[in-house]
C-alpha positions in Angstrom: 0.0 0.0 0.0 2.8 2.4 0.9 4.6 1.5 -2.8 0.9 2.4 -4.6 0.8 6.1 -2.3 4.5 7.0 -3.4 3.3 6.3 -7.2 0.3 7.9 -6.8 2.2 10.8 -5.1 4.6 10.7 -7.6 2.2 10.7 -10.7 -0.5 13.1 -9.5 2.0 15.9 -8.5 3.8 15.7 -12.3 0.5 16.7 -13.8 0.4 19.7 -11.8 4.0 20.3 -12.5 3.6 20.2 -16.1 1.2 21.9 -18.5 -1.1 19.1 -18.9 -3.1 19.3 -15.9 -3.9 23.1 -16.8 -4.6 22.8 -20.2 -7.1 20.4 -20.0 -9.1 21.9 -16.8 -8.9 25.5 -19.2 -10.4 23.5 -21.6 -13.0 21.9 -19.8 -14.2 24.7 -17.8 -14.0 26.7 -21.3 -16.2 24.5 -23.1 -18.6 22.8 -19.9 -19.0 26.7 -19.1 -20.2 27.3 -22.9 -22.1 24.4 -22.8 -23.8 24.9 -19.4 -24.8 29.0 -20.7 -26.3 27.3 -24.0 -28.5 24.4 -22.3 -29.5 27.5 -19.4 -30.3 29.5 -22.2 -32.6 27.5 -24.0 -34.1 26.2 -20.6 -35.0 30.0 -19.8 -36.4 30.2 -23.3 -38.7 27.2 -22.9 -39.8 28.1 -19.4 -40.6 31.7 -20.3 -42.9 30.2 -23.5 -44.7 27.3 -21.4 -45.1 29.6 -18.1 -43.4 27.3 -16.0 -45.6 24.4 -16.4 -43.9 21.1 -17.9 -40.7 22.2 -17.7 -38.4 20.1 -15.4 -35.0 21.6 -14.1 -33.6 18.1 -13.8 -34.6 16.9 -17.3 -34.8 19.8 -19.5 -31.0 21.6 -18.0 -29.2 19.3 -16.2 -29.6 16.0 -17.8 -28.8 17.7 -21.2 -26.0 19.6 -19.8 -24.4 16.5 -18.6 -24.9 14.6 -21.8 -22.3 17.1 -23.2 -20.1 17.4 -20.3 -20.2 13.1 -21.4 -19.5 13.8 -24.8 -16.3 16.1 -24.0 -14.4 13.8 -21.8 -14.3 11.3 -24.7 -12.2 14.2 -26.1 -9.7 15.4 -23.5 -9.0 12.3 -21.7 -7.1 10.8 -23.8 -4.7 13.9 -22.8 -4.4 12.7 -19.5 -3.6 8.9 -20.4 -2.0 8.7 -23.2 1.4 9.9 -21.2 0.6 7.6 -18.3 3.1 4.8 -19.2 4.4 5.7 -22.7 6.4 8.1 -21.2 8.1 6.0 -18.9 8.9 4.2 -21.8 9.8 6.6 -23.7 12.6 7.7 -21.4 13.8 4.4 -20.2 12.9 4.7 -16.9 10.3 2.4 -16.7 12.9 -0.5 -16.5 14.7 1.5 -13.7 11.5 2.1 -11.7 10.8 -2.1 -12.1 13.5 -3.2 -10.9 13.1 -1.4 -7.5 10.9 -3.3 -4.6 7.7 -1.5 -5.8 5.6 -4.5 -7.8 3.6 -3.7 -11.2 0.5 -3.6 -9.4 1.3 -0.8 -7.4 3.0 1.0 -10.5 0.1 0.3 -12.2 -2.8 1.2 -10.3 -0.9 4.1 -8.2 -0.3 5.8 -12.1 -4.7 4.9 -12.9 -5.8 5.9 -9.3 -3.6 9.4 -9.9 -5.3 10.2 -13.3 -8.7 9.7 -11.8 -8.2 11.8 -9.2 -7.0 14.9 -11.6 -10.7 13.6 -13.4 -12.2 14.0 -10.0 -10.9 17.5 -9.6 -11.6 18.7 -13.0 -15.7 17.4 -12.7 -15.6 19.7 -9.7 -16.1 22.7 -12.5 -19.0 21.3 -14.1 -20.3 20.3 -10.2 -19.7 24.1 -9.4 -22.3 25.0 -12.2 -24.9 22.5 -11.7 -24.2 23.9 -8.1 -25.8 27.8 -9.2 -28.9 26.1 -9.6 -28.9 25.3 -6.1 -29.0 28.7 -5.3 -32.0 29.8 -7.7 -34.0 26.8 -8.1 -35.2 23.3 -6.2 -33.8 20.4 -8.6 -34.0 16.9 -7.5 -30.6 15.9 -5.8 -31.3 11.7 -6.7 -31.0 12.5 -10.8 -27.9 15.2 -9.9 -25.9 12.4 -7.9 -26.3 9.7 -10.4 -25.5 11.6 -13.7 -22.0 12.9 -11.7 -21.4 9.3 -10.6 -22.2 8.0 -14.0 -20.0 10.5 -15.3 -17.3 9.5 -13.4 -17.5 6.0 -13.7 -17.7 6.9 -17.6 -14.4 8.8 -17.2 -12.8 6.1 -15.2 -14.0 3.9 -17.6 -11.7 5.7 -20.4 -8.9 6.1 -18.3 -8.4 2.2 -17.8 -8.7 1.6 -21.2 -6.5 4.5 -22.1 -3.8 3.6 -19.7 -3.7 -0.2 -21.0 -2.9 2.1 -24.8 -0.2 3.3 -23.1 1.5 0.5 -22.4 1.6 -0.9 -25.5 3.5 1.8 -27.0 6.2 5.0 -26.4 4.7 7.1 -28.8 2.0 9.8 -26.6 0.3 11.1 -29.6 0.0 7.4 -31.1 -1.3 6.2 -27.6 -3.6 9.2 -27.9 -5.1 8.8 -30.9 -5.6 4.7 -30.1 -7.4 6.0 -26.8 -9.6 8.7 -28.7 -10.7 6.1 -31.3 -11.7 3.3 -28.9 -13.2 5.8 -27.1 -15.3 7.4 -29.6 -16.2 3.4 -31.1 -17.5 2.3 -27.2 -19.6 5.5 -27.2 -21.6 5.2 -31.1 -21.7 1.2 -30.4 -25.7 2.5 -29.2 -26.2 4.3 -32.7 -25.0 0.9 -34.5 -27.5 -1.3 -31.7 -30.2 1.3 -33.0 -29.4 0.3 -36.7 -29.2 -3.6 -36.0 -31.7 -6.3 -35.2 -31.2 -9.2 -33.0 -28.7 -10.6 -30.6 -26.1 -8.3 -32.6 -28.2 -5.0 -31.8 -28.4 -6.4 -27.9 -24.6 -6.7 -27.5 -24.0 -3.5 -29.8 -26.2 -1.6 -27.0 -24.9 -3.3 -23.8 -20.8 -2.2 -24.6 -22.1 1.3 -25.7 -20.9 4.1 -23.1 -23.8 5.9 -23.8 -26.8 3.8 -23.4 -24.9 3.3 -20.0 -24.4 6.6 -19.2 -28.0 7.5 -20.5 -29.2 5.4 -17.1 -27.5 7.6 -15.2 -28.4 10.6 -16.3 -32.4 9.4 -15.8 -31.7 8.6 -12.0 -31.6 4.9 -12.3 -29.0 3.2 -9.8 -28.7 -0.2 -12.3 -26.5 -2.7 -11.0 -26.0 -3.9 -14.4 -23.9 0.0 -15.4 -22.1 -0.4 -12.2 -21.4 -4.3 -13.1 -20.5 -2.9 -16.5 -18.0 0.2 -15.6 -16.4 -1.8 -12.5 -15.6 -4.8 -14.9 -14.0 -2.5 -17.6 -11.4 -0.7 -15.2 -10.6 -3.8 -13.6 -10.0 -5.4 -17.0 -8.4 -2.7 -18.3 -5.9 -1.8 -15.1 -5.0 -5.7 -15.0 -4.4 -5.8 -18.5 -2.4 -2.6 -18.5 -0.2 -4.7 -15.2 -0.1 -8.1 -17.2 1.3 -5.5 -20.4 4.4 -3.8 -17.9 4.7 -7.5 -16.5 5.6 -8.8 -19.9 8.5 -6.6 -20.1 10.6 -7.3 -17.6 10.9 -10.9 -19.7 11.5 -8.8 -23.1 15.3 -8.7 -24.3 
């Protein structure tokens, strides 16, 4: 446990020493700030023109609003992965940091657990919007807390799978790009289950991001998104171990 803190330590303080970390929470609070004065916008408009009645703050603003927030991490997280391990690589000192006592595992999971907590702090921009309407309105907190955990688990989600890229590979933009592609395949895997029939359209929809997500963001606590998200990172942080395990036995 103490070798997974000193990694995590290690990794979590380099983004903030580098411009990474900044550039994509500019970004993010850029665009989710855009996005979040558009979706008010238009809420305003629609409530002004139906008086009040039949609009819902939880499912007209904040459900939409999240939606993109979901859509733009697909796009800037593979920032914060695809340097994870190919960097290591990349400057040889991956080798040097396996053959001290700290195991893969702890390597492994201390560099994931480090680029989910950066996640974690950059969500707490789009939290602080959602927060304003605290402040003016009466929204129901149930929908709020499941579209930020499905969010999360969406982001964490990315970041397993994106950190298992970088492995493979010492190239950062080609571990990138890999990420962003995957990434953008998991997420229209519900626009091909809409287009197919059968068992095909079932699976198609089940290992889509968004029809997952989409739970979320209606209020439903399903075990079978939380079944699907947990069983992704794990796959993809064990994979991403067995991939630095295999080099210790490479010439």
């Amino acid at each position: 446990m103490r070798s997974l803190w000193l990694v995590f330590r290690r990794e979590f303080s380099a983004y903030w020493v580098s411009p990474v970390a900044y550039a994509v929470l500019a970004v993010f609070l850029l665009l989710s700030g855009i996005f979040f004065f558009g979706q008010l916008s238009e809420f305003v408009n629609a409530s002004t023109q139906a008086a009040g009645k039949g609009v819902d703050v939880n499912q007209d603003l904040i459900r939409p609003y999240l939606y993109s927030v979901s859509v733009m991490v697909l796009f800037l997280l593979p920032l914060l992965s695809m340097r994870l391990v190919s960097e290591e690589i990349r400057q040889g000192t991956l080798e040097i940091l396996l053959t001290t006592p700290i195991t893969e595992t702890a390597v492994i999971w201390g560099k994931y657990l480090a680029s989910v907590a950066l996640f974690g702090s950059i969500l707490l921009g789009a939290a602080l919007h959602v927060a304003i309407l605290f402040l003016y309105g009466n929204p129901e907190w149930g929908p709020v807390l499941t579209g930020f955990l499905g969010l999360f688990l969406t982001g964490a989600a990315y970041l397993s799978i994106g950190l298992f890229l970088s492995t493979v590979t010492q190239n950062q933009v080609v571990a990138g790009a890999a990420a962003f592609a995957l990434f953008l395949c998991l997420w229209l895997m519900a626009w091909l289950g809409r287009v197919t029939s059968g068992v095909l359209s079932k699976v198609l929809t089940y290992i889509s991001f968004a029809g997952h997500f989409d739970s979320f963001g209606k209020g439903l606590l399903d075990t079978s998104d939380l079944v699907f998200y947990l069983s992704l990172i794990l796959l993809g942080v064990y994979a991403a171990s067995q991939s630095v395990l295999s080099r210790r036995w490479r010439p």
